[in-house]
N, C-alpha and C positions, 0 to 999 in steps of 0.2 A: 639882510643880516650884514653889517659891518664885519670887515675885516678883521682875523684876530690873530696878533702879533703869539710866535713863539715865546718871544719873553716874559708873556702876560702869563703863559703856563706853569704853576710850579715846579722846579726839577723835582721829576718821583711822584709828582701832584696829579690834582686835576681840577677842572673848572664845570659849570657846567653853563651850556649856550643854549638860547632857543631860537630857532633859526625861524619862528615869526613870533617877536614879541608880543600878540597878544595872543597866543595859544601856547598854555601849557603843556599840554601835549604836544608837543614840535621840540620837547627839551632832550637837548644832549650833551653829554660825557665824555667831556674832550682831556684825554691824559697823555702826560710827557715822559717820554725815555731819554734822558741826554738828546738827540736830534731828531729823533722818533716822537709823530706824535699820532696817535690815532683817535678814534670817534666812534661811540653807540650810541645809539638810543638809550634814553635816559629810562630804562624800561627791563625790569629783572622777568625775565619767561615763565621764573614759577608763580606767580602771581600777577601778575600786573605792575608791579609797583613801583616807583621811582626807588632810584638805585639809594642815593642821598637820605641822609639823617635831616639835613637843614639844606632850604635853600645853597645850592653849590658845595656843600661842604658834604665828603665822600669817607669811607673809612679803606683804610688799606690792611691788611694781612702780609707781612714777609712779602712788601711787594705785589701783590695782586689785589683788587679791587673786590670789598666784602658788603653785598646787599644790604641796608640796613633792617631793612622787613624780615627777613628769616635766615639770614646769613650766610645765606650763596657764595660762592667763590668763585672771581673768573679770573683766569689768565688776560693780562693788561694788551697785550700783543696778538690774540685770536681773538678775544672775546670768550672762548670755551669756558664751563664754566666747570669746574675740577673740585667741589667738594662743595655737598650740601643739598636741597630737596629738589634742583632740578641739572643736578650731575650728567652730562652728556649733552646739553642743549647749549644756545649758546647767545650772545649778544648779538643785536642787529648792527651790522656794519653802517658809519653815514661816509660818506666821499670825501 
């Protein structure tokens, strides 16, 4: 996986990376706070699903990252996921 430039991230955004371009499942959710920038698995725990409506493109909530499958809720900063069918569970951390 090439290197990915801060700037490339939206401020308040996110992108998302597959860290082996030819497996889908390797996709993650790289989001920016001002200097902060963190990474899940591109992978919602109440179902399976990719977190994204469309290729890279994510929907946010006041700020927090909103599943498009069934409309989980997680804090951008823990991953936790704070309102919706899997309330208490949380995002997989990537390094």
């Amino acid at each position: 996986m090439a290197e990915l430039a801060i700037d490339s991230i939206p401020e308040d955004g996110a992108c998302e990376v597959r860290l082996d371009p030819d497996d889908p499942g390797s996709s993650v959710v790289v989001l920016r706070r001002g200097d902060a920038v963190h990474a899940w698995r591109n992978l919602c725990p109440h179902a399976g699903r990719f977190l994204n409506w469309a290729p890279g493109r994510f929907l946010f909530d006041r700020g927090r990252l909103v599943c498009a499958a069934h409309g989980a809720v997680f804090e951008v900063d823990s991953g936790r996921c704070v309102d919706g069918p899997c309330r208490g569970s949380g995002l997989v951390p990537v390094p």
